[in-house]
N, C-alpha and C positions, 0 to 999 in steps of 0.2 A: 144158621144164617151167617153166624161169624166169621165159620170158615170158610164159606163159599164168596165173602167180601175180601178175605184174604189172600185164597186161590186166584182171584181174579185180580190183585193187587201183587201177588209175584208174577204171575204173568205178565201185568204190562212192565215188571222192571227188568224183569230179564229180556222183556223182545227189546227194551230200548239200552241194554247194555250190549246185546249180539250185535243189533242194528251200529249202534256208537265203533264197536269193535272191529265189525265186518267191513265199512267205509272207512275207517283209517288206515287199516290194514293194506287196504285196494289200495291207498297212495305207494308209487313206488318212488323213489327216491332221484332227482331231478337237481339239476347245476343252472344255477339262474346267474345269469351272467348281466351286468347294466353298465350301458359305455357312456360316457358325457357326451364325445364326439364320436361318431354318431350319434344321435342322442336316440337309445335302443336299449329292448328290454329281450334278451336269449332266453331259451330255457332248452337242456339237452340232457336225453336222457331218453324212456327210461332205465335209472339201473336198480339189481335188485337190494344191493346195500348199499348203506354208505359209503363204505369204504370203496366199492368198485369204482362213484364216483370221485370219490378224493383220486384214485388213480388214474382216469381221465383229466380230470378238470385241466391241467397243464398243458397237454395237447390242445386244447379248447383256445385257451388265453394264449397262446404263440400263434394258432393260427388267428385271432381277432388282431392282435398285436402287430403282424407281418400284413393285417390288411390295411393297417392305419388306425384304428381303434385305438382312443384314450381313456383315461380316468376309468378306469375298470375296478368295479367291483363285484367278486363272486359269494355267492351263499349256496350251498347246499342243505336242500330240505326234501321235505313231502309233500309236494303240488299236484294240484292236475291241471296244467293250463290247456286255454280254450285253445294256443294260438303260440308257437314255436318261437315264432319275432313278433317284437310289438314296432312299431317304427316308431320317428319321433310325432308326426300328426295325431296318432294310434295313442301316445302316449299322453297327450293336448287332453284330447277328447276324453278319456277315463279321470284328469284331475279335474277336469272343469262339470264332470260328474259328479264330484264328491260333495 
């Protein structure tokens, strides 16, 4: 009885380590860009490491920068956004959720 409580107690940890490992894994790596003026939230991408996007990111921020784009701040991470631009109404509505 022991081991049939234990057999079924590695199985749930290993589906929910595949599971944890499989969905992180799926994120691919994403340049989130957030300007004041406009007040907007980018995300570009995806690429398959980080470092492909550290070597985009610069082309990204000259062209925001040549459109009139201020106060810019970038991060590169592991996202998966629903939604490429947030505008600034888009960005009201998600704070006034919280």
């Amino acid at each position: 009885m022991l081991g049939v409580l234990l057999l079924g107690f590695y199985f749930i940890v290993a589906s929910i380590f595949v599971y944890y490992f499989k969905n992180y894994n799926s994120q691919q790596w994403w340049i989130q860009i957030k300007t004041k003026f406009p007040v907007c939230i980018y995300y570009f991408g995806p690429f398959d490491s980080f470092q492909e996007a550290e070597n985009h990111r610069n082309g990204y921020l000259e062209d925001l920068q040549a459109e009139g784009s201020r106060e810019i701040i970038t991060k590169i991470g592991r996202y998966h956004p629903q939604e490429l631009t947030i505008f600034e109404e888009e960005t009201e509505l998600i704070s006034t959720k919280k």
